[in-house]
N, C-alpha and C positions, 0 to 999 in steps of 0.2 A: 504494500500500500504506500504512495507516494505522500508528500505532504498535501498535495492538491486535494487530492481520495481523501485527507480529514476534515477539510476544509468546507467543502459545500459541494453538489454535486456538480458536474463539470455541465458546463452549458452545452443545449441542445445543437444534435450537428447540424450542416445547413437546410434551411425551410425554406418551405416559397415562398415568395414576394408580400403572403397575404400574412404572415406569422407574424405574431407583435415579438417586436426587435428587446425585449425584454428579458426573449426567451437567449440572446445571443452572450448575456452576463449573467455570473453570478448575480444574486441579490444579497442586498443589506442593506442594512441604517449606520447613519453616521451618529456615532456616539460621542464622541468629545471633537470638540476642534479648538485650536490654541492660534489664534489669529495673531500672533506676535512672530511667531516662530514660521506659522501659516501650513501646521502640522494637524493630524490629529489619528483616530481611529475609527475603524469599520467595524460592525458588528456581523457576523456571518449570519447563516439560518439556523446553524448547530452552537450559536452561543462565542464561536473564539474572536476574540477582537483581533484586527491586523491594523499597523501601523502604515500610516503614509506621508509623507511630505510634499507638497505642491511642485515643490522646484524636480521631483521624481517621475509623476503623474502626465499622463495625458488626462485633462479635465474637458470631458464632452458634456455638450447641453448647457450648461450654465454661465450663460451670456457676462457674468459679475466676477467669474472667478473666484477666485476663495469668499470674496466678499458675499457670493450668491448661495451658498451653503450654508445650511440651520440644523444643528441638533433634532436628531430624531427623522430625519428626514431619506425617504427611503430609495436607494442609489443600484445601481448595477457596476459594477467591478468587475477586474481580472486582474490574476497574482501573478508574480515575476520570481524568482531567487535573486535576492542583492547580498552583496558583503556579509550582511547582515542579517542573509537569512530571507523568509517571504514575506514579502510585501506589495502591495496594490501596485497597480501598474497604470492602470488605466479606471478613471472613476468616470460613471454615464449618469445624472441627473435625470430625471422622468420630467 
């Protein structure tokens, strides 16, 4: 079992056109963010938070950028392996 396999189930292979693009990210909530640093954390389906930092991220949908981002707010992602281990890669706003 990889770290992905703990994480959330891996998103749907490709659908047609008609498929809500939802299905194409994990899902989660953003649970803290530190707008200083312009860091914060994802909450999975299974409960594990993962860490992200903006300057790391491709941020889709969210015309404000960090600024456009609110606690609790429920986001679609994809993980990476960094230095550091996993962490979001790419965060999609609904």
């Amino acid at each position: 079992m990889t770290a992905r396999d703990e994480l959330a189930e891996p998103p749907a292979a490709a659908r047609p056109d008609d498929a809500d693009p939802r299905d194409r990210f994990h899902r989660g909530v953003l649970m803290r963010l530190r707008p200083g640093s312009q860091t914060g954390l994802v909450r999975t389906g299974n409960g594990r938070e993962i860490e992200f930092a903006l300057r790391d991220i491709r941020l889709l949908g969210a015309a404000d950028g960090f600024a456009g981002l609110r606690e609790g707010m429920e986001v679609g992602f994809d993980l990476g392996w960094t230095s550091r281990g996993v962490r979001v890669t790419m965060l999609k706003v609904w």
